[in-house]
N, C-alpha and C positions, 0 to 999 in steps of 0.2 A: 504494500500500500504506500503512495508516494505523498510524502508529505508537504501540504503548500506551502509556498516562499514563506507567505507572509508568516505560518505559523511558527515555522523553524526561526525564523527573526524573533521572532517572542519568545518562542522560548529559552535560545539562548540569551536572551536579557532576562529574564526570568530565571534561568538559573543565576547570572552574576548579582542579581537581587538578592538570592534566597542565600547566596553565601558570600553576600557580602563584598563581594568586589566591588558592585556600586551601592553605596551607601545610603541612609534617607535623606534624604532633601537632596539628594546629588541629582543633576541636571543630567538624563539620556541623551545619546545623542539624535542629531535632528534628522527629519527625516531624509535633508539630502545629501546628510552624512552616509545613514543608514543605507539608500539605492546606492549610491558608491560602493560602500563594503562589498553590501551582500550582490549586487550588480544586479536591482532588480529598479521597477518604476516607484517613481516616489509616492503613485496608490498605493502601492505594495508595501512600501515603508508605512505609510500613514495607517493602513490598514492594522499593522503588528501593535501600534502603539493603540491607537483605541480597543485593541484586547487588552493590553495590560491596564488599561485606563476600566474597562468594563467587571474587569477581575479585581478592582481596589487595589492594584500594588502602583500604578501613578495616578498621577492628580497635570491634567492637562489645560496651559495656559496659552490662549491664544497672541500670540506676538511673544511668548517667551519661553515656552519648551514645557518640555514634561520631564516633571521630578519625583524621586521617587517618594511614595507615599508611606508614612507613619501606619500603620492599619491598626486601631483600636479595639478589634475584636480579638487582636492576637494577645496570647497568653502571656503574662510576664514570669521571668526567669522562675520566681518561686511556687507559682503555680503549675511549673511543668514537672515529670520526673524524668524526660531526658530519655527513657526506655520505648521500644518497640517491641511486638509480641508478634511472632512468626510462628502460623501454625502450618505444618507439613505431616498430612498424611504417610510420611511415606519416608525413609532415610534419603540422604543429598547423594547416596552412588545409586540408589536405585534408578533415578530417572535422570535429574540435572541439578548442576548446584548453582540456585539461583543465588545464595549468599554470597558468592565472586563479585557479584553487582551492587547485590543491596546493601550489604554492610558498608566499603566503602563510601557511597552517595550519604547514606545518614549521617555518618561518620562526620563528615564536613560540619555537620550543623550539630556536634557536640552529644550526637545518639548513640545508646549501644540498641544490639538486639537480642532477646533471649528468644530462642528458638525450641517448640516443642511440641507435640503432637494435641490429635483432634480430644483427648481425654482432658486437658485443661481444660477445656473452653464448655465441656460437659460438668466439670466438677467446679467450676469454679466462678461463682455470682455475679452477675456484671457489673455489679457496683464496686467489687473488687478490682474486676480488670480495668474500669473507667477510673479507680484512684491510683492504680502500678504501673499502669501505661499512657501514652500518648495517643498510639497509633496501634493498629494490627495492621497486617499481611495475612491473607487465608486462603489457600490450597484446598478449595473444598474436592471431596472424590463425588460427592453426590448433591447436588445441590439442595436437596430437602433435610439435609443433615444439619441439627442445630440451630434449625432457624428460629427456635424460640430467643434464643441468645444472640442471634445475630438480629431479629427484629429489636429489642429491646437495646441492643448497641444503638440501632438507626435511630429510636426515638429520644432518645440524648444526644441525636446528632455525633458519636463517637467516629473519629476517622478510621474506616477498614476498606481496604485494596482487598481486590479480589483476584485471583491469579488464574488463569487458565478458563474460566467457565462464570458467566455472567447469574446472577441470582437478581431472575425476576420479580418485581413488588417490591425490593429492596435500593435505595438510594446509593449505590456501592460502586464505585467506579470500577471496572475490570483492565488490568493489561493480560492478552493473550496475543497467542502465535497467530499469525494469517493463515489458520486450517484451511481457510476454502481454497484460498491460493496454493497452498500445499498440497492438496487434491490435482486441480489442476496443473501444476506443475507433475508432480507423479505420471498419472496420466498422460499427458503431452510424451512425455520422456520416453515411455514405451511407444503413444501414438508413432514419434518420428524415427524410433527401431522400428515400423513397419509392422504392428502388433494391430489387428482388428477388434479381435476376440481376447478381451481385458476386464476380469473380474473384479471386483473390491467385495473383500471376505473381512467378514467381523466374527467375532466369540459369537459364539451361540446366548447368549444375555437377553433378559428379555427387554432390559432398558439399556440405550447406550447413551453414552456423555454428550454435550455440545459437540464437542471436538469430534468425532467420530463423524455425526452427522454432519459440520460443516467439509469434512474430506470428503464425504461422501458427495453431496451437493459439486464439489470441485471437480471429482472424478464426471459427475455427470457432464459437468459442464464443457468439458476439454472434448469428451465424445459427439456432445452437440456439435461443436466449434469446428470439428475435423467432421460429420454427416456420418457417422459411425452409430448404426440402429443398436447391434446387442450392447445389452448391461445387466447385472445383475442387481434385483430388486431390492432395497432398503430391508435388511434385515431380515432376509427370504431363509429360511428354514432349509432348502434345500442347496445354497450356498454358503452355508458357514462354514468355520475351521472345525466342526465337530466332524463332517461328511468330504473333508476337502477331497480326498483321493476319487470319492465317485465320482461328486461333483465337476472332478478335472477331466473324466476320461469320457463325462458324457456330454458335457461342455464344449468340449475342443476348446478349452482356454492353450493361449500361448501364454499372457503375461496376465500377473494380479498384484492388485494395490490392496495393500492390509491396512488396518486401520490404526494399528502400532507395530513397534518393534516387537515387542513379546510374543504376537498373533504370528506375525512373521517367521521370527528365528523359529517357534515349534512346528510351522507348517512344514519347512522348510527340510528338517528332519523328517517331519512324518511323510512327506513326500520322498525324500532320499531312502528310505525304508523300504519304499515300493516299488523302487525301482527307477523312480525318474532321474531325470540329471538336470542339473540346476547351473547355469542356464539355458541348458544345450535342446531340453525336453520343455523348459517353462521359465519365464521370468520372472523373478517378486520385488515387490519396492514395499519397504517398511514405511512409519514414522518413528521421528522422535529421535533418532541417533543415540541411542542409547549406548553405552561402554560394549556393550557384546556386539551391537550391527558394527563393526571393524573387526571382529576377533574371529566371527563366524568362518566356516568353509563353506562356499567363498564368504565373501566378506558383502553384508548386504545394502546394498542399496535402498537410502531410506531418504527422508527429510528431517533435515536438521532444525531441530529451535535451537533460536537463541538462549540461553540461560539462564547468562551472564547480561546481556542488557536487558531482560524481561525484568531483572532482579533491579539491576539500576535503573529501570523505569519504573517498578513496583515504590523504589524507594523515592524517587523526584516525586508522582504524582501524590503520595505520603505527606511529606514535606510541604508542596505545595499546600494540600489543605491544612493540614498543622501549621503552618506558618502565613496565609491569609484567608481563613476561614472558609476559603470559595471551591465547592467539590469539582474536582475536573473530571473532563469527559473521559468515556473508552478510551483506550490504546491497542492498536492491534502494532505487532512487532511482524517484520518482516522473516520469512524463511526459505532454507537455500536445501537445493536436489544434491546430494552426494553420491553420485555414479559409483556403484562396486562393480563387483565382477557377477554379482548375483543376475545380473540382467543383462541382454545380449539382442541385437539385430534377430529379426524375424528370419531373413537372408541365409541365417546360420541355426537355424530351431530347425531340430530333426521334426517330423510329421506325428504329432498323437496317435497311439494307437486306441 
């Protein structure tokens, strides 16, 4: 997802705000300073500054600039505790360690994190978390998990980032990955290996996550864009990872998009078990790049998130509301196709039997 001029101008004034490089009352610079720098039109410039003007961190004077703003709604030194609360389902080697990112980013504005799983936030009463924290970070696995405590966060207005999966009814900003784009990129990748007949296989679950669904949605969308009629149906029963072997040989799939790495790396096996050869008989494309999609035989071809900036944008948009009260939008992070050896030209795929 490509971010506008004018946005990226804000926010990098926006972060020299929030740490302090430029100071309050200190004079930004003007707008035709701004189209110089960033080599765009002085709308574009003007444009950046009436966001920081509409978000209270300047205060804008006609004939003599915009300076930064005082913001009175922000907390003084002794009414903060300086801590953030990071909850992860899940250990930082299982999937990615967004802490590479996040800690640093806080770090600047005098933050630690304590980091700990979904049983905190189960045991432990929001009036406690609202007096020991600042902020949260939360990793939900299901989105209906805990929302009595995350509704009751929201109605104190408490700052919580949402990480990977958006919680509808709730006032929560989310950074995630560009699933849909990640879809379609996957997709694409085999389309132009010369692949027709391109599955996307999920667990046999009977609920899947956002993420799933928006690769999904991606994968369809790449088969439209190329006039490619087969697909397989949104979590059809007769294409899951539970039936994958039938489902390959009656298919006549050449190439399939899994909906993570873990779905992947065990197909992958259980297909090698039967006989197939991997990429020579079928090609897979995982998500997520997890530590194993490199280590696999072969080594597999997935979509990479980023972590590491998900983490340092978990942490900016944090900061942001902790530091001018004003909740910021979505973020979706960009993600990149890692070609292994798992996937191969159709040119070169022996014929299914």
């Amino acid at each position: 997802m490509v971010v506008p001029l004018y946005q990226k101008i804000s926010e990098d004034l926006k972060d020299q705000i929030l740490t302090h490089k430029i100071e309050v009352g200190e004079k930004l610079p003007t707008e035709l300073e701004l189209s110089e720098t960033y080599h765009v039109s002085r709308i574009t410039a003007k444009r950046a500054l009436n966001e920081l003007e509409q978000i209270g961190l300047v205060s804008r004077t006609r004939g003599k600039g915009s300076f930064v703003k005082k913001n009175s709604e922000k907390k003084t030194l002794s009414q903060t505790t300086k801590q953030i609360l990071f909850i992860l389902p899940f250990g930082e080697s299982t999937f990615g360690d967004f802490t590479v990112g996040l800690i640093p980013y806080v770090k600047q504005f005098g933050y630690t994190v304590f980091i700990t799983n979904g049983d905190y936030l189960r045991e432990t009463p929001v009036k406690t978390i609202a007096e020991t924290f600042d902020g949260l970070v939360f990793y939900p696995l299901n989105t209906d998990e805990f929302l009595d405590a995350l509704f009751e966060l929201s109605t104190i207005k408490f700052p919580v980032v949402l990480l990977d999966k958006k919680i509808y009814g709730l006032d929560f900003p989310c950074v995630m990955s560009d699933n849909k784009a990640g879809g379609f990129l996957a997709t694409q990748a085999l389309i132009d290996a010369g692949h027709t007949r391109i599955g996307f296989i999920m667990s046999d679950e009977i609920h899947h996550p956002q993420t799933t669904r928006n690769r999904y949605l991606g994968y369809i969308d790449a088969l439209n864009h190329s006039s490619i009629d087969f697909h397989t149906p949104y979590n059809d029963p007769a294409s899951n990872a539970r039936v994958i072997v039938d489902y390959v040989k009656t298919s006549g799939l050449t190439g399939m998009i899994c909906e993570n790495d873990l779905i992947a790396l065990g197909l992958m096996t259980e297909l090698q078990n039967a006989g197939f050869h991997i990429p020579n008989d079928l090609s897979i494309v995982g998500f997520d790049d997890i530590q194993a999609a490199g280590l696999s035989n072969p080594p597999l071809t997935t979509i990479a998130q980023d972590f590491n900036r998900i983490g340092a944008e978990a942490g900016r948009v944090l900061m942001t509301w902790i530091e001018t009260g004003v909740i910021p939008d979505d973020t979706y992070i960009s993600v990149q196709l890692m070609m292994r050896q798992s996937t191969s030209s159709i040119t070169t795929n022996t014929t299914l039997k």
